[in-house]
Backbone as numpy.savetxt, mean C-alpha at the origin, in Angstrom:
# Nx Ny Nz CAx CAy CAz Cx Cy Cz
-14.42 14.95 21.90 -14.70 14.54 20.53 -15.15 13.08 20.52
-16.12 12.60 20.02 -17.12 11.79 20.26 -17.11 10.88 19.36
-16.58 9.18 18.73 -16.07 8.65 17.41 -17.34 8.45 16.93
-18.57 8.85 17.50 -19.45 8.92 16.58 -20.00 9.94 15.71
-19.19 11.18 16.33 -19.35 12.55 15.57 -18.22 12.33 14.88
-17.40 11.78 14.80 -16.34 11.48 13.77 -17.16 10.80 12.36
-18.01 9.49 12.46 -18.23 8.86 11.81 -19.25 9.92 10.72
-20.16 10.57 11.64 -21.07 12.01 11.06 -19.64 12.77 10.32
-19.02 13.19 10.55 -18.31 14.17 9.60 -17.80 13.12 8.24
-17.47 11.74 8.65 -16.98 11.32 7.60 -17.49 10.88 6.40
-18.94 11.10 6.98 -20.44 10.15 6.35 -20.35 11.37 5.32
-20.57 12.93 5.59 -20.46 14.07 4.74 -19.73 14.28 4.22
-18.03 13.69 4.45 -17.27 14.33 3.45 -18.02 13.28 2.20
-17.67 11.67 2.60 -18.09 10.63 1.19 -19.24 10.94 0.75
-20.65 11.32 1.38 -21.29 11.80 0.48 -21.34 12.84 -0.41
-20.68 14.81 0.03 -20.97 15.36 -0.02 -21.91 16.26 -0.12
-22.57 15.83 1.06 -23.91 16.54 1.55 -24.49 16.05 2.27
-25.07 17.14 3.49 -25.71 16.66 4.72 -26.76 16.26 4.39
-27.74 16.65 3.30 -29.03 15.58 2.77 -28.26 13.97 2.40
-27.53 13.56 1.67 -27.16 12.62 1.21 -26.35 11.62 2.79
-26.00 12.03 3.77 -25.28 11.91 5.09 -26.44 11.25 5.64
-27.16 12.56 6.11 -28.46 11.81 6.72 -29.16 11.06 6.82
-29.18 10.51 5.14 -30.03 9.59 4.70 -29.22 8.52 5.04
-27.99 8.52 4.66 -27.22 6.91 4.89 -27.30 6.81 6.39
-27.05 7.56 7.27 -26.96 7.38 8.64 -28.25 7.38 9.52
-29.22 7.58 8.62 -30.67 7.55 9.27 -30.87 8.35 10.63
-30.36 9.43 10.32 -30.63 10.39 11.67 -31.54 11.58 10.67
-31.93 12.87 11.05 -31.90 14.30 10.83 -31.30 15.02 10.19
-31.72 15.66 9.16 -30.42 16.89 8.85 -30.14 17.86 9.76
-31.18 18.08 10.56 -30.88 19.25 11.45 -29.71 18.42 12.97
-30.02 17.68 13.23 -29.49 16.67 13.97 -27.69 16.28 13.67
-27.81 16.14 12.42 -26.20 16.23 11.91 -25.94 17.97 11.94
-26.31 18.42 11.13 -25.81 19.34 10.98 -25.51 20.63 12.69
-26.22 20.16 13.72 -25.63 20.55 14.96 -24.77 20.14 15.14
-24.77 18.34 15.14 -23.42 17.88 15.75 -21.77 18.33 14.93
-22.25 19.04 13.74 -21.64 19.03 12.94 -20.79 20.40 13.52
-22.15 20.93 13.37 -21.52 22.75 14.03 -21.35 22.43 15.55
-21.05 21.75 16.68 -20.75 21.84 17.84 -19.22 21.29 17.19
-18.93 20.10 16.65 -17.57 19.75 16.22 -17.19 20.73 16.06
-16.69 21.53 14.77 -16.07 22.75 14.32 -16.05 23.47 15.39
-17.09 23.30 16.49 -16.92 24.57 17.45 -15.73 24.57 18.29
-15.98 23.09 18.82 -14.93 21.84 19.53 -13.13 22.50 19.08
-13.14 22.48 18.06 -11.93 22.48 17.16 -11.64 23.78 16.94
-12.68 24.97 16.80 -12.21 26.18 16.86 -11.97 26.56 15.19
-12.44 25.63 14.41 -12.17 25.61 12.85 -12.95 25.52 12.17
-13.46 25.78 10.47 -14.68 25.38 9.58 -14.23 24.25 8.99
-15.13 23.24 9.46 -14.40 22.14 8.51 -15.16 21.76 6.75
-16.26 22.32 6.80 -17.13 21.94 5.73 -17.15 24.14 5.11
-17.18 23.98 3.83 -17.71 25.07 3.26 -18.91 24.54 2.58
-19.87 25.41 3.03 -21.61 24.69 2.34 -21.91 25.58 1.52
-22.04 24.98 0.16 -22.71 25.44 -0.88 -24.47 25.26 -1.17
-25.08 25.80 -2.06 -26.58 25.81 -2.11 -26.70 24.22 -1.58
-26.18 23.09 -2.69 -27.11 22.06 -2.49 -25.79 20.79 -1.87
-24.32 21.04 -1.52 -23.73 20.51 -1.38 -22.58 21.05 -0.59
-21.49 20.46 0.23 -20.30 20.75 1.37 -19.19 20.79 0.38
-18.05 20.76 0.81 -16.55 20.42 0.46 -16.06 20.84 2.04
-14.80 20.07 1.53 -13.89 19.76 2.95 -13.29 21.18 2.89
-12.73 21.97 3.94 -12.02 22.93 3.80 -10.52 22.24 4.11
-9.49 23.33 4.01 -7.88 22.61 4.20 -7.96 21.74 5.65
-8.79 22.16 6.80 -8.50 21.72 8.44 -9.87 20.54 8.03
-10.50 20.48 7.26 -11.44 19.54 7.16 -10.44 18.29 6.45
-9.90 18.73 5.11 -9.49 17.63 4.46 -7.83 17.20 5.50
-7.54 17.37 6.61 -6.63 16.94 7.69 -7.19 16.26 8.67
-8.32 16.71 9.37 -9.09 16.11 10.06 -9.54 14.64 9.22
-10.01 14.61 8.18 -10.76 13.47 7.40 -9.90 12.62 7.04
-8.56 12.56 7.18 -7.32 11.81 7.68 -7.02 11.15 8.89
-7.30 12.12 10.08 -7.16 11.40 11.40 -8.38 10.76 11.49
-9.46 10.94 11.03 -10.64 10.40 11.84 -10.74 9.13 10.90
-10.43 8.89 9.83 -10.34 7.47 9.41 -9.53 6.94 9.81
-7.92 7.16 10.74 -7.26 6.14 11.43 -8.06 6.50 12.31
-8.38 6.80 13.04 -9.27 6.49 14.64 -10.31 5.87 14.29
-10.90 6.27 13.69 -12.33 5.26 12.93 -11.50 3.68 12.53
-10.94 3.45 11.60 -10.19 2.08 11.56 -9.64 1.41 12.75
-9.16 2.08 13.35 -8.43 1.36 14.63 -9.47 1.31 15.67
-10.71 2.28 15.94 -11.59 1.40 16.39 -11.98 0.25 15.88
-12.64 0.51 14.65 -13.19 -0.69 14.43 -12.66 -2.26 14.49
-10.98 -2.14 14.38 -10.25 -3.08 14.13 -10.05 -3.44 15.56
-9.88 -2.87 17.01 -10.10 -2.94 18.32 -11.53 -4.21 18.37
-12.52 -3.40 18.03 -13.87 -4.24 18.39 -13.89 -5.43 17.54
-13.47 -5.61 16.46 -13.24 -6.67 15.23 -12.31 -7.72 16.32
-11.41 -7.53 17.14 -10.71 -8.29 17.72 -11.24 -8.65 19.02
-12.30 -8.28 19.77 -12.82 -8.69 20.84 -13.96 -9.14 20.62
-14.26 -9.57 19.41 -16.21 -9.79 18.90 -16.06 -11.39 18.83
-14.88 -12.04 18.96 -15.38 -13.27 18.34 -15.22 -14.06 19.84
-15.84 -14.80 19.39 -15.99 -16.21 21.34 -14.76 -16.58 21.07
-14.56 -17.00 22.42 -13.44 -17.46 23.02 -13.58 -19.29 22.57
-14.44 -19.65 22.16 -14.27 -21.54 21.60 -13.67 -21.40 19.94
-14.04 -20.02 19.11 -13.42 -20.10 18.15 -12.43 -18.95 17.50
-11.50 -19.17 17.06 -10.63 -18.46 16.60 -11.04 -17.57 15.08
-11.83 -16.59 15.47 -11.84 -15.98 14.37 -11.24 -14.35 14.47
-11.95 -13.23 13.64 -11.61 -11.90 13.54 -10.65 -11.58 12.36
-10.10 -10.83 11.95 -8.89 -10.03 11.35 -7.82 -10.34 11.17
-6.95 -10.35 9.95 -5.92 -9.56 9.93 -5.34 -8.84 8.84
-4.81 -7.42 9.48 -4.57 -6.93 8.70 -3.28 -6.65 7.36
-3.21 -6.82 6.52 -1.79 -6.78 5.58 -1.40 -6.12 4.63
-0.44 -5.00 4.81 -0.54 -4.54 3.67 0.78 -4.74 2.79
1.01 -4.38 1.27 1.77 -5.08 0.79 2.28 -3.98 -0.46
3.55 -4.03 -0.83 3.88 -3.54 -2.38 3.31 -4.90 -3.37
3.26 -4.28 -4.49 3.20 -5.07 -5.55 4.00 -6.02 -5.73
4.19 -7.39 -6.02 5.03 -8.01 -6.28 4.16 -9.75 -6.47
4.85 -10.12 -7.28 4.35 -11.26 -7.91 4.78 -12.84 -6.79
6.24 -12.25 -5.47 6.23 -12.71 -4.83 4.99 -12.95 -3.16
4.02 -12.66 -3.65 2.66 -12.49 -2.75 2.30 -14.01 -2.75
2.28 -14.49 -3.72 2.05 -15.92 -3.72 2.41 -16.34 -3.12
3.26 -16.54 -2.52 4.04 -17.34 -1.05 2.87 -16.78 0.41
2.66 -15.40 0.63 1.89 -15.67 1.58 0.36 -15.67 1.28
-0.04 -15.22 -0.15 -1.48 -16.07 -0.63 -1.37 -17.78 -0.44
-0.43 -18.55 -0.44 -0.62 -19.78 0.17 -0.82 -20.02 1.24
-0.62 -19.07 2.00 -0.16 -19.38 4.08 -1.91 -19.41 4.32
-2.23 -17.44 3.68 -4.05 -17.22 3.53 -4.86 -18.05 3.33
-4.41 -19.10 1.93 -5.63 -19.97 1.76 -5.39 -21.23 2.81
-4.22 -21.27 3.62 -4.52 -22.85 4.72 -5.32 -22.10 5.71
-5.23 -20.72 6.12 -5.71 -20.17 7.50 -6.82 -19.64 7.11
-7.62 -19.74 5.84 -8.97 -20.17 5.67 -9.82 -20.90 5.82
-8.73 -22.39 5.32 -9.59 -23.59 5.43 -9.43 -23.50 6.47
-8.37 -23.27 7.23 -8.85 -24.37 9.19 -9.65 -23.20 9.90
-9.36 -22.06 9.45 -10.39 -20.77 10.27 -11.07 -20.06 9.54
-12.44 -20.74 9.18 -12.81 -19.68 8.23 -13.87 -18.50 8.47
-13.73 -18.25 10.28 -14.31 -17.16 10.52 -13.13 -16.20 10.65
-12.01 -16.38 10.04 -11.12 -15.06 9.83 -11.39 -14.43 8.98
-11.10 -13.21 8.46 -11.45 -12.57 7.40 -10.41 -11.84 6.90
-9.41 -11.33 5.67 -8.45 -11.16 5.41 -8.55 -9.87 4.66
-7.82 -8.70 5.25 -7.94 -7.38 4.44 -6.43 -7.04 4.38
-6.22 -6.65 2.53 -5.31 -6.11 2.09 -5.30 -4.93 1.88
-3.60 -4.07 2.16 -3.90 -2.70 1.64 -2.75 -2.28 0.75
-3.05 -2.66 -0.92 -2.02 -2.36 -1.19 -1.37 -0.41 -0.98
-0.27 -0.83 -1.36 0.73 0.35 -1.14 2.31 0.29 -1.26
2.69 1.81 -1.54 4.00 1.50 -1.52 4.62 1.30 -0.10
5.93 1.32 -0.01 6.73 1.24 1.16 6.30 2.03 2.58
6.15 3.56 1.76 6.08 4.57 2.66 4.44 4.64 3.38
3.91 3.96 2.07 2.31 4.22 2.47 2.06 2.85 3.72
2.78 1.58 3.52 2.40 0.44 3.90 3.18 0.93 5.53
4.56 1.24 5.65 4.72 1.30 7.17 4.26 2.43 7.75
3.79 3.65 6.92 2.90 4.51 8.27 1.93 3.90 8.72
0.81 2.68 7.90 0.32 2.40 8.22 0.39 1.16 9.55
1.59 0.91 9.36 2.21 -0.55 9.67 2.08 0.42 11.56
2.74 1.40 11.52 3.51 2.25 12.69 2.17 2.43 13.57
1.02 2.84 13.04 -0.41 3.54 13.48 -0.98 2.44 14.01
-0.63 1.56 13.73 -1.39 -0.02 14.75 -2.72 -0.26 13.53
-2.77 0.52 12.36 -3.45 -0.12 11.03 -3.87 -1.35 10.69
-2.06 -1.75 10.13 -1.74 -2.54 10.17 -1.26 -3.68 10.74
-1.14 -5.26 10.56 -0.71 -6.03 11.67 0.72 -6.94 11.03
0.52 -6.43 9.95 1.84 -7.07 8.97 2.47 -6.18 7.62
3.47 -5.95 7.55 3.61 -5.38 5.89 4.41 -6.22 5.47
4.52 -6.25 3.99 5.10 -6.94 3.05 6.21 -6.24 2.90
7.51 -5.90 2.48 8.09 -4.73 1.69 9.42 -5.32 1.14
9.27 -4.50 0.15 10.15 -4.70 -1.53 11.74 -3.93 -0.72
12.68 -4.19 -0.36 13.79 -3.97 -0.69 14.15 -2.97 -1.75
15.08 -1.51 -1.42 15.34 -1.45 -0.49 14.65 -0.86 1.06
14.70 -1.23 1.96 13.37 -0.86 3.24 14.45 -0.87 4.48
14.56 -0.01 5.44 15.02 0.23 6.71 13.94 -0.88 7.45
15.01 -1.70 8.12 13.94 -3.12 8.68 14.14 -2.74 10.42
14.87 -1.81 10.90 15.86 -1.34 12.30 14.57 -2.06 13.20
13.13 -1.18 13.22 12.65 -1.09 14.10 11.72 -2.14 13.91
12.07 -3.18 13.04 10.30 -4.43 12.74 11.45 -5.45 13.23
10.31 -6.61 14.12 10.95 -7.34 13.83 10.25 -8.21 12.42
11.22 -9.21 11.52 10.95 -9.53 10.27 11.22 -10.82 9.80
10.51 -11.60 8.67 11.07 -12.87 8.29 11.10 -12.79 6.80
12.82 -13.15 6.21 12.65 -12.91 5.01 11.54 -14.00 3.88
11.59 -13.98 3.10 10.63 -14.28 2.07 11.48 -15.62 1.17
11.23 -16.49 1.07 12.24 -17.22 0.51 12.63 -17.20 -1.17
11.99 -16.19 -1.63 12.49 -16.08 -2.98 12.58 -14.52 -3.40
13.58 -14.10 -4.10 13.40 -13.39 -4.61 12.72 -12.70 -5.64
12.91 -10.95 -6.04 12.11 -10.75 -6.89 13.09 -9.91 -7.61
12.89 -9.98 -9.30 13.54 -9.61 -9.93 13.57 -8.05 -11.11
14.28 -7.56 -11.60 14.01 -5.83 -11.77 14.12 -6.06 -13.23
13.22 -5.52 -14.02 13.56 -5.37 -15.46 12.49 -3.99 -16.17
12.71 -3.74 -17.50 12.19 -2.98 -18.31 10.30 -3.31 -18.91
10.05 -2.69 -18.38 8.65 -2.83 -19.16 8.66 -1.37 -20.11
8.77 -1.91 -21.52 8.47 -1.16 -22.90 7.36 -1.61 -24.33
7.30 -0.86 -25.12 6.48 -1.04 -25.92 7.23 -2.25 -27.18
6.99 -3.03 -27.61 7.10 -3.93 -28.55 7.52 -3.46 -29.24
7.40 -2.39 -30.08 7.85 -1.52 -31.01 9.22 -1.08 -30.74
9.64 -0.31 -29.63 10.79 -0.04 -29.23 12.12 -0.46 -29.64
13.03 0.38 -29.76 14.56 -0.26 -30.32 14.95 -1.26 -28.82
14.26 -1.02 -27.85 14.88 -1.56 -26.51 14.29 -2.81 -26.75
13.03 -3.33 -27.02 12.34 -4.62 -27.47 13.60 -5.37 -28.02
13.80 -4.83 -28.80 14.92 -6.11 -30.01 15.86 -6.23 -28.81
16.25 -6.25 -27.45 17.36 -6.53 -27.14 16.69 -7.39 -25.88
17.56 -8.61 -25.75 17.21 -9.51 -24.76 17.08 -9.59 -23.49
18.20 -8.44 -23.01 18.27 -7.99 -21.87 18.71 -6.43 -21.75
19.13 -5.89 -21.10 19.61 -3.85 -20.85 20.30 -3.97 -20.22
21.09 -3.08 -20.61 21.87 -2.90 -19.50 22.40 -1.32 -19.22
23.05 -0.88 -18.19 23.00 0.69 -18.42 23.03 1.28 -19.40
24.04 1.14 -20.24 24.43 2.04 -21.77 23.32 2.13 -22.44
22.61 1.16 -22.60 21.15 0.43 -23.08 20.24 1.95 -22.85
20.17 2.12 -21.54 18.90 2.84 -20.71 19.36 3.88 -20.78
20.83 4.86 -20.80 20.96 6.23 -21.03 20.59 6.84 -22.55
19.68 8.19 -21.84 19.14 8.97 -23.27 17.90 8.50 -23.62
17.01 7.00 -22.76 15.98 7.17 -23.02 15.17 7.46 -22.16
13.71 8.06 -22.47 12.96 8.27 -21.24 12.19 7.23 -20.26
12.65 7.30 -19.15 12.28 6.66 -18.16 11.54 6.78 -16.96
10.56 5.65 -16.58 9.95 5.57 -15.43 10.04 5.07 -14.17
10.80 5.67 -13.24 10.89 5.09 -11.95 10.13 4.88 -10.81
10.70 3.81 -10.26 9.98 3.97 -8.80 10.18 4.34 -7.98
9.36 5.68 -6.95 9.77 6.30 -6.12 10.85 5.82 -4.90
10.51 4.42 -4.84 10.78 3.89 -3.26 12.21 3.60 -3.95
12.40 2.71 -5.03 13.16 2.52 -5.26 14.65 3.91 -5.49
14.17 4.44 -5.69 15.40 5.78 -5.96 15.60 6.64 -4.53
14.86 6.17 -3.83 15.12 6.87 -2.51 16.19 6.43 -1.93
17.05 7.72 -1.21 18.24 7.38 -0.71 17.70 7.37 0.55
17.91 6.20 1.52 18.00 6.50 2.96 18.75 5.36 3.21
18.86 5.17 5.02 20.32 4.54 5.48 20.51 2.79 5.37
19.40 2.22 4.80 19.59 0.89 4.33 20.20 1.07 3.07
20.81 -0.33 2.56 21.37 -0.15 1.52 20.68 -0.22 0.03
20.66 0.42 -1.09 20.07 0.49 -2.06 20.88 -0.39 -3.19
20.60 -1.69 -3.37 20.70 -2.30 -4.52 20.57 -1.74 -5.91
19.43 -0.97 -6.07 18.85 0.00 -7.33 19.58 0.81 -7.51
20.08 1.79 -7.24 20.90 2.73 -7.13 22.56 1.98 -7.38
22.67 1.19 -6.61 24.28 0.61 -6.49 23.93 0.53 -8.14
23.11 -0.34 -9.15 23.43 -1.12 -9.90 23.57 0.18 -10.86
23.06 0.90 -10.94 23.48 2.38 -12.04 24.41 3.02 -11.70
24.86 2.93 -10.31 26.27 3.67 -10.43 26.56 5.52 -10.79
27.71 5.10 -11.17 27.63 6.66 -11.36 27.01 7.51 -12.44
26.21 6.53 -13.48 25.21 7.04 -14.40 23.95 7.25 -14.25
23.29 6.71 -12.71 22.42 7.45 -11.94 21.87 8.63 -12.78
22.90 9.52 -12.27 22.87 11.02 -12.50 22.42 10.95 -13.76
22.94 10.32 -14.50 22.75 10.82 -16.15 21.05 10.22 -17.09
20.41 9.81 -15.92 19.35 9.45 -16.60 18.64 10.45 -17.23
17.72 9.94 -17.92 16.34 10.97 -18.47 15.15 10.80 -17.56
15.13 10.85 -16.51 14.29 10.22 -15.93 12.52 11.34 -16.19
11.85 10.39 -17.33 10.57 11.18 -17.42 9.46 11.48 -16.27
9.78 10.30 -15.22 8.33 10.65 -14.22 8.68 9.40 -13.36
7.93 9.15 -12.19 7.77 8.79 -11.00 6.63 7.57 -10.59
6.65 6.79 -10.04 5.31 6.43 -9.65 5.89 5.60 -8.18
4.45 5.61 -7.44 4.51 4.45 -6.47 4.33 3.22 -6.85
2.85 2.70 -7.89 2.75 1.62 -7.87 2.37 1.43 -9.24
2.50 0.65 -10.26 3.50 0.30 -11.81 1.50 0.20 -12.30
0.82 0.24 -12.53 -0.35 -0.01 -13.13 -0.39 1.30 -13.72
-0.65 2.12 -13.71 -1.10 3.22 -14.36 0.23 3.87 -15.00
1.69 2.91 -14.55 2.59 3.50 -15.18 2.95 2.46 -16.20
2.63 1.48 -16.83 2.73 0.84 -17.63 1.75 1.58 -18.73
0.61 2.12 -18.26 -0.32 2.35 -19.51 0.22 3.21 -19.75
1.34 5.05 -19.22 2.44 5.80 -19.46 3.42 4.89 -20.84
3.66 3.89 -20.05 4.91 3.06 -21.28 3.93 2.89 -22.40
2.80 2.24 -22.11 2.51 2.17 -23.43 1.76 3.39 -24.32
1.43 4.61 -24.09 1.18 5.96 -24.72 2.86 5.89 -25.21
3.90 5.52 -25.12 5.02 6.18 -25.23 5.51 6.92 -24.31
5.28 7.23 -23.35 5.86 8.65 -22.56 7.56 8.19 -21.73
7.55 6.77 -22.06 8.54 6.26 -21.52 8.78 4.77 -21.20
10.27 4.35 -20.62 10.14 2.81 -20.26 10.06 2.90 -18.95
9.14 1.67 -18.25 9.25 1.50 -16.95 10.33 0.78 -16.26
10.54 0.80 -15.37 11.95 -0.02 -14.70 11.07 -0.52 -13.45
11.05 -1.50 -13.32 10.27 -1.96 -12.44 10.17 -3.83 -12.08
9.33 -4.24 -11.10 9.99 -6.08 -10.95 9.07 -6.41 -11.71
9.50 -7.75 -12.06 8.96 -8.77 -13.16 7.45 -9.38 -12.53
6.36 -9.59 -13.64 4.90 -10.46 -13.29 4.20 -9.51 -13.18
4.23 -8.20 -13.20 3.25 -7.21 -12.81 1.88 -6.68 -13.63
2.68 -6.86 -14.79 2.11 -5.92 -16.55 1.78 -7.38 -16.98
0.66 -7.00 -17.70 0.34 -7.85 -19.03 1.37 -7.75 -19.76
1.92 -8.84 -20.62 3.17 -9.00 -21.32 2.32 -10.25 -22.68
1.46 -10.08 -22.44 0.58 -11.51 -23.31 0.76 -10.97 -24.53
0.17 -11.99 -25.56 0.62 -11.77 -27.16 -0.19 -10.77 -27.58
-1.31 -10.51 -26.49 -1.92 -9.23 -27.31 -1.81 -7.90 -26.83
-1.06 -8.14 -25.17 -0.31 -6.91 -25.26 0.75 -5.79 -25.98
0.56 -4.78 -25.88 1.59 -4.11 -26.71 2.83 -3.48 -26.19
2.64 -4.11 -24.41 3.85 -4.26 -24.06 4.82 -5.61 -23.99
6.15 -5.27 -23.32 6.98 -6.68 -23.37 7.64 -5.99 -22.21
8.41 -7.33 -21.48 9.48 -6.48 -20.38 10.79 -7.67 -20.48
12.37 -6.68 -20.17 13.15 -6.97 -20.49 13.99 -7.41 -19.83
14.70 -8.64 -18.74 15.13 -8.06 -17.76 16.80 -7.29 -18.07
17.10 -6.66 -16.81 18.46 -6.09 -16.78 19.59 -7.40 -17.07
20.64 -6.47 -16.94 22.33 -7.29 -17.45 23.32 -5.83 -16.85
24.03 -6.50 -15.65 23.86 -7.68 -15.05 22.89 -7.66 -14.25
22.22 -9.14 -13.65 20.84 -9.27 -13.55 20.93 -8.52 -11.87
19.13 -7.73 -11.73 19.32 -7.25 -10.55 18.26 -7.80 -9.83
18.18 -8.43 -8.51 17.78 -9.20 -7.30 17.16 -8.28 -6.46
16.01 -8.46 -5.51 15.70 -7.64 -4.93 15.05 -9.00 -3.51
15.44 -8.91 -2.34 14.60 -8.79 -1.13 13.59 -8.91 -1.30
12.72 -9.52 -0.24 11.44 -9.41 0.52 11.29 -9.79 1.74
10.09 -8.90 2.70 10.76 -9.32 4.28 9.00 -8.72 4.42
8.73 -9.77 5.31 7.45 -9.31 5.89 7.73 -9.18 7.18
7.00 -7.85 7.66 7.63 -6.91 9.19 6.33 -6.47 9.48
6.64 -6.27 10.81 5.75 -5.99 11.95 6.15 -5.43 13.04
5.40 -4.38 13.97 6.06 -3.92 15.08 6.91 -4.81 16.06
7.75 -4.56 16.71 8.89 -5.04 17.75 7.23 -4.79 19.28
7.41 -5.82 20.14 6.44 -6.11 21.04 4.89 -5.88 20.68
4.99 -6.16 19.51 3.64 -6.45 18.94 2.94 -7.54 20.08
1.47 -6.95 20.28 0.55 -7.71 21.02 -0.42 -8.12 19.65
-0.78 -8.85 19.53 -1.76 -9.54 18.38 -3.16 -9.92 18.83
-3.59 -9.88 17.65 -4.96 -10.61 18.07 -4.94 -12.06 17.94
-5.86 -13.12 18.33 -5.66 -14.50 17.92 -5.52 -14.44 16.64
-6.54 -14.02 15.70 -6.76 -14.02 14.06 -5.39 -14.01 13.76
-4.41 -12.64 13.91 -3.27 -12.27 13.50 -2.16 -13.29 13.91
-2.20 -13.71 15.40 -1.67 -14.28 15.90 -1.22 -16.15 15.35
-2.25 -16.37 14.06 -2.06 -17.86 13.81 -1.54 -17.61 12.15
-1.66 -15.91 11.86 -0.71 -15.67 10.69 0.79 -15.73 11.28
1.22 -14.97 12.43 2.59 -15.24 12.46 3.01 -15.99 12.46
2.14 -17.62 13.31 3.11 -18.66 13.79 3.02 -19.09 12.22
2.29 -18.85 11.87 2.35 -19.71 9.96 3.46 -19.42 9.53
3.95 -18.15 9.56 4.87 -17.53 8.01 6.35 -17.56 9.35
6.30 -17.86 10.31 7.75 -17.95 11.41 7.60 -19.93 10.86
6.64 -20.49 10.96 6.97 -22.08 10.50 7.32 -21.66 9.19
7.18 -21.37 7.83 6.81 -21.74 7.31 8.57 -20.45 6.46
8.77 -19.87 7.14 9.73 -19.04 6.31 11.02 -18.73 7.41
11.26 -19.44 8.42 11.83 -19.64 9.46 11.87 -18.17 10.72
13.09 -17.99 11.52 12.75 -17.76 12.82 13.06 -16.10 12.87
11.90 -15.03 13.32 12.18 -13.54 12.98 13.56 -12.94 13.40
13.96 -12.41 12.81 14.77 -11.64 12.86 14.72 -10.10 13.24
């Protein structure tokens, strides 16, 4: 399997269609569409169902079009790290991150390792927890950010020097608005929006969970999300309140949301992690020594 017959299948799924493929990749239709049918042959599977004037992925297509963008990325991110001369320090790195208003701390580190290198180039991927360390695990990534609570066993990590804090994002209107802060009694019986990562039980310890206690159970819990943007515009249709950290949502005077924090107040972690015998690239390599000066010694 050939990562340039990878790049051909991937060119067709984003276009959908071997006319539209061809053209971006400046080869043949007949030309793709062999390499296309020797792949599938390769694999023993249909990966494309072709309609009159257009493809779709089949189930072993839309799995495949998963692996071949990490192999496709991690090439490219391979050659991205051996392209630059040896007199200057440039190339990559990669970071991905949850939401959090605590980013500013390493958007400061970014903008010094601009000015002194500014043939680095800086790619973010946001995501939640789960999305940021598979990627973190696949050699994707060269750093993740992550929101507490997070199993840190296998990264090594440096915490973040400030915390981030958990409160209510609701509608202005709301009986929950008139109150300064929430607190459980507050939040049972109404409908609510959580965050996945956050309600997950696994073997680190869960702050979120500790702070509801045994009324956990008794929520209304209306719906789910990974990452709070599209679940704030939920809060504001009404469909519910969000529970989620502070700085995220518009909260401005012409929003028609507001956010509240909890009582008693709840604290959350941050720890930027990375594989244990991580080999780096230089690029990556003048992010660590930054955020190990600059947020002290990994753990």
């Amino acid at each position: 399997m050939e990562v340039r017959v990878l790049r051909y299948f991937l060119a067709i799924a984003r276009e959908g269609s071997m006319t539209g493929a061809a053209n971006v990749l400046h080869v043949t239709q007949p030309t793709l569409s062999r390499q296309i049918g020797e792949l599938e042959e390769e694999l023993g599977t249909r990966l494309f169902v072709r309609h009159s004037h257009s493809v779709s992925l089949t189930p072993d297509g839309m799995r495949l079009r998963k692996r071949a963008e990490e192999v496709v990325d991690m090439l490219d991110k391979t050659e991205a790290e051996f392209a630059a001369g040896e007199e200057t320090i440039a190339g990559d790195i990669h970071i991905g991150a949850g939401e959090t208003r605590i980013m500013r701390h390493v958007a400061g580190i970014l903008r010094e390792i601009r000015e002194e290198h500014p043939h680095i180039h800086i790619h973010l991927h946001s995501g939640n927890q789960e999305d940021v360390t598979e990627r973190l695990d696949k050699g994707l990534l060269d750093f993740g950010l992550l929101i507490q609570p997070a199993a840190l066993g296998k990264y090594d990590h440096v915490d973040l020097p400030e915390n981030d804090v958990w409160g209510v994002i609701t509608r202005k209107t709301s009986a929950l608005a008139a109150r300064r802060t929430l607190c459980r009694q507050d939040l049972l019986g109404e409908p609510l929006l959580l965050s996945r990562q956050a309600i997950r039980r696994t073997s680190a310890r869960n702050g979120f969970l500790e702070w509801f206690g045994e009324d956990f159970g008794k929520l209304d819990v209306a719906g789910t999300f990974n990452l709070v943007y599209n679940a704030a515009i939920l809060a504001e249709s009404g469909i519910g309140h969000v529970i989620t950290l502070a700085g995220l949502v518009d909260i401005s005077e012409d929003s028609a949301l507001c956010f509240r924090l909890l009582e008693p107040r709840l604290d959350t972690g941050l720890n930027i992690v990375w594989k244990k015998r991580q080999i780096f690239s230089p690029a990556a390599e003048v992010f660590l020594r930054k955020i190990l000066a600059a947020f002290g010694t990994a753990g």
